[in-house]
N, C-alpha and C positions, 0 to 999 in steps of 0.2 A: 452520486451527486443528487440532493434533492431538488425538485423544482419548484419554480415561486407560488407563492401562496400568498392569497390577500392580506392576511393578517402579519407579514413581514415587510410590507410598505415602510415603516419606518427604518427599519434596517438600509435600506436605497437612501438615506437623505445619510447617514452616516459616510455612504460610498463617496459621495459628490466631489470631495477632496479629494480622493484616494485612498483614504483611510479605513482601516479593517476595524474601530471602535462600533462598538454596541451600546453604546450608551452605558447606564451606571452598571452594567453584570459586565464589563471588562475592568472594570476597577477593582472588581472582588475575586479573587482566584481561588476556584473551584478544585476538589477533588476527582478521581475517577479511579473507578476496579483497576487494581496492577497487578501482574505478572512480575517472575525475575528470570532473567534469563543470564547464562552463568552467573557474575557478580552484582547484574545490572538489575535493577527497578526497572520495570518500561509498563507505562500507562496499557491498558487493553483496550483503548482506542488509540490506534498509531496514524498519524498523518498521513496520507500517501501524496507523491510530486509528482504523478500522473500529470494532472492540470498545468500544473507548472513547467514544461516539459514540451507542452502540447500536443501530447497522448490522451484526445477525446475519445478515442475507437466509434467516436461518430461520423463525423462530418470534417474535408478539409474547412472549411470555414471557422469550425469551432474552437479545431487544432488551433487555427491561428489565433484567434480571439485571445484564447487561453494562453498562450506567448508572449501575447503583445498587450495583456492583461497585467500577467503575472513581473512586472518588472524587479530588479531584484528588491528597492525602498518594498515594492509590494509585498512580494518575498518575506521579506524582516517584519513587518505588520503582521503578514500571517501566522508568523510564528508566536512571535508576542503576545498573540491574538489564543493558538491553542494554549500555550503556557497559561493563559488566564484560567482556560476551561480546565486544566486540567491533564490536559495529554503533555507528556513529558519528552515525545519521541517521535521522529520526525524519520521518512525512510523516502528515498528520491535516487533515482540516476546521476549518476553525475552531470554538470556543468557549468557554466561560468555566470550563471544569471543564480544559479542556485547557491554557487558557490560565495557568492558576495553578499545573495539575502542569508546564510549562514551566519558570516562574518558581521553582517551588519545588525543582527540580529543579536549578537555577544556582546557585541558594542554598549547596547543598550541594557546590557544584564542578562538576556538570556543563558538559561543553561541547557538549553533542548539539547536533547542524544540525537545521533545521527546514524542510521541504519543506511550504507551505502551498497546500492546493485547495479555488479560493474561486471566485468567478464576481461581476459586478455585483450577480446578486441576491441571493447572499447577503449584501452589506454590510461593514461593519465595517476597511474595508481599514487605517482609523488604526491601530486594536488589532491588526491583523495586523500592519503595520509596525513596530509597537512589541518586539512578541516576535523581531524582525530576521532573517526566515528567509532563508534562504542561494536562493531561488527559489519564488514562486509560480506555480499552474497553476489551470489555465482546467478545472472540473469539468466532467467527463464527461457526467452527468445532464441538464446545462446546453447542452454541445458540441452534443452529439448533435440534440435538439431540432432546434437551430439548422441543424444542416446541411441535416435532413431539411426544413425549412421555406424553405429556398433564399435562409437569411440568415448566410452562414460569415463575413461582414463582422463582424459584430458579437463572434465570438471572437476575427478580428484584431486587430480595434480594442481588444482589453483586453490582449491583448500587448503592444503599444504600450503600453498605461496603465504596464503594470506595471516596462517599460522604463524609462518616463519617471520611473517611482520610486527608479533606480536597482536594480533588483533582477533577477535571471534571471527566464525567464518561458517558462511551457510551458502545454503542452495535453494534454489527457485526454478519449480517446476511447475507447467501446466497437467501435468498427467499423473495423476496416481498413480501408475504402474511402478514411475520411473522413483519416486517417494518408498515405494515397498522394496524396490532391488538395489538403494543405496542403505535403510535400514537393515535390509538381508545382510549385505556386505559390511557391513558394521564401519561405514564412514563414521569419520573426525569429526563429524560437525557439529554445530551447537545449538544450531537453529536449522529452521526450514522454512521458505516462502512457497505457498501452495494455493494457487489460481482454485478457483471457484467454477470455472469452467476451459475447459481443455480447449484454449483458443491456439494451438498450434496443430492440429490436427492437417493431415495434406489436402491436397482440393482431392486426390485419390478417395484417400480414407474417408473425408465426407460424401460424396456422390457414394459410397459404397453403405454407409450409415443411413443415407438416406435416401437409395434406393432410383440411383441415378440424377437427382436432381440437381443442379447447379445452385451453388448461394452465392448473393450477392455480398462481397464484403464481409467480415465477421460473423459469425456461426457462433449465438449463445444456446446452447443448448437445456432444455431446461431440465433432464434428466441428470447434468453431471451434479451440479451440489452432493446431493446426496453418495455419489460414487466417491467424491472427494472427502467428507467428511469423512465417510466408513473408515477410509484409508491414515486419516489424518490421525483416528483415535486411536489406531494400532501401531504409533508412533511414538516412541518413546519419546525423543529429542522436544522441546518447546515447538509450534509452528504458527506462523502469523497466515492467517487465510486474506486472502485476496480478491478484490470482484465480487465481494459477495452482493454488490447491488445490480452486478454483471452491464458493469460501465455506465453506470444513471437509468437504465432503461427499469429498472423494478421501482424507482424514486418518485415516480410520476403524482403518486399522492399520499399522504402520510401513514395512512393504514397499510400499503404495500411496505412503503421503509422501515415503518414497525417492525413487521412481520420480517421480515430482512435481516434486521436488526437481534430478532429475539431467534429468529432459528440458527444464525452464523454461532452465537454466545450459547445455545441451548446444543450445540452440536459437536461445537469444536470441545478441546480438553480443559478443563480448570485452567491450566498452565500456557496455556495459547492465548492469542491478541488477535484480531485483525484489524487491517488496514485500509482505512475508505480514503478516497480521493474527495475535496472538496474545491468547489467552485463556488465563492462566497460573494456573486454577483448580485443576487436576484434577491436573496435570505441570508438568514445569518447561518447556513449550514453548520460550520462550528460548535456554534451554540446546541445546533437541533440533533446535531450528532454526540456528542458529548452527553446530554441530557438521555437518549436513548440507552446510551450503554450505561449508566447512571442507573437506569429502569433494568436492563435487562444485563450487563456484562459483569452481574458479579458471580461470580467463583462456586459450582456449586461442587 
């Protein structure tokens, strides 16, 4: 998520409504670098529904902001809003605020793809079938757990499910390690969602990382990128990177989200996308994210 900057004051008068318009560059629908993953076209700038969610990994305040923000009419702007720019693919948790800016969003024309990350326990997999996403993935939060507990069965076995649903079907992990020993195992899957930074690690394994100290709240560490990337390029399967702004906190001014921007698209593989979360409160993020990967996300 980038933060405001003087020069997007006008962007805030477009807000006043409600409304996700930018003036005359929403009228004009933009291209952007795409990827294919099995049958599918998908922009290489994917939405993320973090925000929408209200999954700041900042602040509860923001969390909520971002909830009570994101209504679903907002939802379907926002969408309409990427289709302008360009990004054709939309990737979010499921639920019922997301699920109506979906629908409401088709209403009006949209054809955004829907990349859903769900797990058994989250449920609901009817109503995710229903909204017919172009692939479901096996949540991170979820993965991880599982590996660390010496049960990585049970993420296979929901590839499989999702298989059997007819639908693509991937996995989302925080950890490289656990990315190297389902390509070992030569899993089914089609895709991979791979965090930027190993934010499930135990309060153990960091005090030991780091040498007894206690963290407060989430642990970005700024050494994994690059342990991630290494990992991601030895990956045959497509993989969308994650975090790579490591939750807003690299956005702070436009030369970091640059930079942000051109090492994720300079690191990952030709055939990978990543996935930023926007918050189009402040600026027209959309626009500034789109345009970046524009600069930097083409295919070398």
């Amino acid at each position: 998520m980038a933060g405001p900057t003087a020069g997007r004051r006008v962007f805030l008068q477009g807000l006043a409504g409600g409304g996700l318009a930018a003036g005359a560059r929403a009228a004009q629908k933009k291209d952007l670098p795409a990827v294919r993953i099995g049958g599918k076209q998908v922009s290489r700038l994917i939405a993320g529904g973090n925000t929408m969610r209200g999954f700041s990994h900042s602040s509860a305040k923001l969390s909520r902001h971002m909830v009570e923000y994101f209504t679903p009419q907002r939802i379907s702007e926002f969408l309409l809003r990427c289709e302008a720019e360009g990004i054709t693919t939309f990737q979010s948790s499921y639920s019922k605020s997301v699920r109506e800016g979906i629908l409401g969003a088709r209403e009006r024309g949209s054809k955004v793809q829907f990349i859903c990350l769900t797990s058994p326990r989250h449920g609901a997999m009817n109503e995710i079938l229903e909204l017919k996403p172009i692939a479901i993935v096996h949540h991170g939060s979820v993965t991880d757990p599982a590996f660390r507990a010496g049960q990585p069965e049970k993420v296979h076995d929901y590839i499989k499910q999702v298989h059997d649903a007819g639908v693509m079907a991937g996995v989302s992990t925080h950890n490289p390690d656990y990315l190297a020993r389902m390509e070992d195992a030569g899993w089914e899957t089609d895709l991979y969602m791979a965090c930027m930074y190993n934010m499930t690690r135990t309060d153990e394994e960091l005090r030991k990382m780091l040498g007894g100290e206690v963290v407060l709240g989430e642990a970005f560490v700024a050494s994994d990128p690059p342990r991630m990337v290494q990992r991601i390029r030895q990956i045959s399967k497509p993989c969308l990177a994650f975090k790579i702004l490591a939750a807003g906190r690299l956005s702070e001014s436009k030369e970091s989200l640059a930079r942000c921007f051109q090492y994720a698209y300079s690191s990952i593989k030709p055939g990978d996308a990543a996935i930023v979360g926007m918050y189009p409160v402040f600026e027209d993020e959309i626009a500034e994210d789109a345009d970046l990967t524009r600069k930097y996300g083409l295919p070398t």
